[in-house]
N, C-alpha and C positions, 0 to 999 in steps of 0.2 A: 248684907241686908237683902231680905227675898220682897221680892215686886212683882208684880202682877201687869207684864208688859201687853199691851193691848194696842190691836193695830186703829189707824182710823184713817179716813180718806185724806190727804194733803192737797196744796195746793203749791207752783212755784217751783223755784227749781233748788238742788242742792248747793252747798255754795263749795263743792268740788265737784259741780259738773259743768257742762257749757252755761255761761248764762244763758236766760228766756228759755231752759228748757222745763219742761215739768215733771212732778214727782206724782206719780198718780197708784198710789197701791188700790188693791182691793178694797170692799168695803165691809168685807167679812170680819167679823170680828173672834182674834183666837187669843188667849192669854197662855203665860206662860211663867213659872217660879223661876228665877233668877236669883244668884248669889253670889256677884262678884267680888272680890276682892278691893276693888276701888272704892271712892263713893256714890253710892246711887241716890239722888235726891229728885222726890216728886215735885210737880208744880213750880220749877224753878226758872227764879228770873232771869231771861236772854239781856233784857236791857241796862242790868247794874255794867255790863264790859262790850256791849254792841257798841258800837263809834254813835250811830247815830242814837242813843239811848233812849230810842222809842222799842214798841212790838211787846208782845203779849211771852209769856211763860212756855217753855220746855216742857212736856208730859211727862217725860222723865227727862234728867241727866245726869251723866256716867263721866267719872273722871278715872280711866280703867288704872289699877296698879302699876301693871306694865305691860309688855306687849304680849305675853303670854296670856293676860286678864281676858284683855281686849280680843285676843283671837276666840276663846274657851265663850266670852258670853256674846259674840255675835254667831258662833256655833250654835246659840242656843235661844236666840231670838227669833223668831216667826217668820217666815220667808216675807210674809205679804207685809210686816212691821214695818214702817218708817225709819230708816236708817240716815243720821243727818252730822256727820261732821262738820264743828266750827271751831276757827282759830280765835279770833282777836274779835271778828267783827269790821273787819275793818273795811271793807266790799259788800255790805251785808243790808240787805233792808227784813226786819224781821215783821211779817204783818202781826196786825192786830189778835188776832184769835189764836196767835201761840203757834207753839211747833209739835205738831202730835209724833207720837213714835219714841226711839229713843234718839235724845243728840247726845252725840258724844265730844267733847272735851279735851286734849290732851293735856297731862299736868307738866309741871317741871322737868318732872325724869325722863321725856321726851324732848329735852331742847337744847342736849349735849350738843358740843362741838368739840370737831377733833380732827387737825391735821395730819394726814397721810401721807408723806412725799409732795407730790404737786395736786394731792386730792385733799377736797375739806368734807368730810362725814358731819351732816346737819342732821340732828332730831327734827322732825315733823313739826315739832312747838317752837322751833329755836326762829327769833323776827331776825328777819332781814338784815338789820344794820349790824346785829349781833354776828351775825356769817359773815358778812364785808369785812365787818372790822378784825375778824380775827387773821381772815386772808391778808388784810393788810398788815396786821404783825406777824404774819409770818410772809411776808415780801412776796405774795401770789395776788399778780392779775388778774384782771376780767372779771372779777365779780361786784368792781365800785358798782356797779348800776342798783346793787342789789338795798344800795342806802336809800334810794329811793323807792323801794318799794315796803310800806306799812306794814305790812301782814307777815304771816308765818313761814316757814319754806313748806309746811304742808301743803296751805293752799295755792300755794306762790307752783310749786308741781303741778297742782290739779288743773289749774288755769291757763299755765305757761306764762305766770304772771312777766312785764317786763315795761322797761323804761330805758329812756336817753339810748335807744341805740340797739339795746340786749334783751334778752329773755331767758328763761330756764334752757328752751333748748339750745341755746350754743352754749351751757356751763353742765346740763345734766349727764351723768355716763349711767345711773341708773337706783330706782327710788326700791325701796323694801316697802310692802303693801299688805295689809291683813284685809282680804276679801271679804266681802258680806255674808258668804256661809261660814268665815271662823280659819279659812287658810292663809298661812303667812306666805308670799311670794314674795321675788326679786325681779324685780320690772328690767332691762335696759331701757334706754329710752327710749331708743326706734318703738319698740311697743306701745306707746302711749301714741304715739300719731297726729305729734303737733302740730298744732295750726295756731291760727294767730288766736291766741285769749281761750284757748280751746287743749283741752286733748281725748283720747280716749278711753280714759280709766270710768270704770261704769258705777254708776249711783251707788250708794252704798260702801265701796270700797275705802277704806281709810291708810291715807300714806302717813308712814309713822317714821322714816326716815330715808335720807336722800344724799347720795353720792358726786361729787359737784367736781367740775374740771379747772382747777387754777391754771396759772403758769408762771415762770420766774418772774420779777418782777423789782423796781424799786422801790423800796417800801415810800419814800417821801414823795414819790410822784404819785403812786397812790394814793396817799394822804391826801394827797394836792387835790386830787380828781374826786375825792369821796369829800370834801370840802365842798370841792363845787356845786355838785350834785345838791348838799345839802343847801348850799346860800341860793341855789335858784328854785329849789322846791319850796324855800321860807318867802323868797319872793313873789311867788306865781301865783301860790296855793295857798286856799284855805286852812290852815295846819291847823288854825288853834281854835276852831270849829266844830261843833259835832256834824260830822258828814260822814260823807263812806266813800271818797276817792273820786277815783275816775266814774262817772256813772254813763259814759255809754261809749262804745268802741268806737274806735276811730275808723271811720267808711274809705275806701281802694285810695288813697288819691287825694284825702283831705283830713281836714282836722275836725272832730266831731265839736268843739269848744268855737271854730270861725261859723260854724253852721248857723249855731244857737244863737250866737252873738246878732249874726246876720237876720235871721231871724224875729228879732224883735225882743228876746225873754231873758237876756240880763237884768239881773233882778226881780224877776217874776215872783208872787208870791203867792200861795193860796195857805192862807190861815199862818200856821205858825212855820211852812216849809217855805225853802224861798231858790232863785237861784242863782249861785254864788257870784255877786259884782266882779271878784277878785278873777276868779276864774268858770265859767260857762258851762260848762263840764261840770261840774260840783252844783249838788242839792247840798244845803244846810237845815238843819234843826235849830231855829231862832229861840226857841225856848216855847215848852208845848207842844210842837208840833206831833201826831198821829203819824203811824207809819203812811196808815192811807190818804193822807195829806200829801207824803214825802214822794210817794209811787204813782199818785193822781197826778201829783205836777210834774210827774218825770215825763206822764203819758200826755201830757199836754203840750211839754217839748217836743216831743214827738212827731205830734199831729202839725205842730205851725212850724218844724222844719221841713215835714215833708209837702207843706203845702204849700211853703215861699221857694224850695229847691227842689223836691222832688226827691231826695233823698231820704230816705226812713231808717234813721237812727236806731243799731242794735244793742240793747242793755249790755254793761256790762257787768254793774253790779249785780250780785246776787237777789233774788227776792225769795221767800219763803215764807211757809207757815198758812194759814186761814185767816181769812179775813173777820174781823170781829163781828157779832150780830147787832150793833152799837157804830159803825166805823162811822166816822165823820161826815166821809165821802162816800156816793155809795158808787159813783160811777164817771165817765169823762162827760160825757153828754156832750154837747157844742164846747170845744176848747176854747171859748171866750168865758163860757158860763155855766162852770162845773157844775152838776145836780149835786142835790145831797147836803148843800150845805157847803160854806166857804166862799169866797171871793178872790178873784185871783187881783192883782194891785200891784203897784211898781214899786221899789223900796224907795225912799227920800233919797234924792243927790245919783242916782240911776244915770248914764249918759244917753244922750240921745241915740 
């Protein structure tokens, strides 16, 4: 399929770079014929597989054949192009006015798994529980953590996603990477430059597979521990929810969910977003709800945690895209009483 890829100004950050950072290209506009091998589709919907299944439309997206696609047409994409890898959605707030540029997709043929000796080789696409469980049938430790985390190992890389204890960097030995002008590299992972919820693989770049560190292990105590994992993320968490996870890091010292709490905003709602009774830490999409609904009351947690502690709460979900000319919300204005439109409310049966 030949496209006519065009750059436009963005807004937000990638959802394989730091979160709160931003994606700001040129505002030059250069097109370019394109002919990849995969599917290219204009005007396509981010929120039919976005967790929170709000946000506006993809300008293009590219689901590449295989990795040889994916290197050849980001060879051939516009420097100043929008380049936007997404997994599941699962960490994801998409605004309103879409995602300009190209997002890319990874399909199936990306989500191989394949035991090594004490190594597990993950496709970029392959989720979380799908890697745990295979190291658990094959009697390799240290990666139970990895059931509780949603999302892909692509982004789960980009992030240094982690839970109960772990993160990518004590399981990564090193991720395979097609850079944003079209080159395939092999990362170790000391190069990525982990930090907490962070690393330093640069915009643009898309990890399409990753090298993981098991070790011997009993498979039933596994079992047992990837059990656990899951009956206390069913009990804590909003699982069966449209939300997007954890939405803000957890600060030196504390828990970003006792903040909230303390705070005042369990169960806070503005319009159709609310925030989660179950767990603090978690936005939900009640049915309705705008992204700029879901990101306005995130910014409103925000403001009355740092103004009952003093702490200023960092995203950690993703946010992306442009905000719609339309959006609900247009702004935070006084955290009591959003402008724009909306009413912030407490959900019925809320505790004190």
């Amino acid at each position: 399929m030949m496209a006519a890829i065009s750059s436009s100004p963005a807004r937000g950050s990638d959802s394989q770079q730091a979160s709160g950072g931003g994606v700001s290209p040129s505002p030059a506009s250069t097109s370019l014929p394109i002919t990849p091998r995969g599917l290219l589709t204009p005007n396509a919907s981010l929120a039919d597989f976005i967790w929170f299944r709000t946000g506006g439309p993809a300008e293009w997206l590219l689901k590449p054949h295989d990795e040889a696609d994916l290197a050849q047409t980001l060879a051939a994409v516009p420097a100043e192009t929008p380049v936007f890898p997404v997994g599941v959605g699962s960490n994801l707030i998409v605004r309103d006015g879409g995602v300009p540029g190209l997002t890319i997709r990874l399909p199936k043929a990306f989500a191989r798994v394949a035991i090594e000796g004490n190594l597990i080789r993950a496709g970029a696409a392959a989720m979380g529980i799908t890697v745990a469980s295979a190291a658990r049938d094959a009697a390799l430790s240290g990666l139970e953590f990895l059931r509780g985390i949603p999302g892909t190992i692509g982004g789960a890389v980009r992030m240094n996603a982690g839970a109960y204890g772990r993160d990518m960097a004590d399981i990564l030995v090193e991720a395979r990477v097609v850079t944003r002008d079209g080159r395939i590299e092999t990362w170790p992972a000391a190069k990525l430059a982990y930090s907490y919820r962070h690393s330093a693989l640069p915009v643009g770049h898309v990890v399409v597979e990753a090298l993981l560190r098991g070790r011997p292990g009993n498979r039933e105590t596994i079992a047992a521990e990837m059990d656990r994992i899951a009956a206390e993320r069913e009990a804590s968490q909003p699982l069966r929810s449209r939300t997007g996870g954890s939405t803000f890091k957890n600060p030196p010292g504390d828990k970003a969910w006792a903040l909230i709490d303390a705070a005042g905003c369990r169960g806070l709602r503005l319009g159709g977003a609310q925030v989660s009774e179950k767990h603090t830490n978690f936005l939900l999409n009640t049915g309705g709800a705008t992204s700029a609904q879901i990101e306005t009351l995130g910014d409103i947690v925000r403001d009355r945690v740092a103004a009952h502690s003093g702490v200023t709460l960092e995203w950690e979900i993703q946010r992306v895209g442009l905000p719609s000319l339309t959006r609900s919300v247009q702004g935070r204005g006084d955290p009591a009483q959003p402008s724009g439109g909306g009413s912030l409310a407490r959900s019925e049966g809320d505790t004190p």
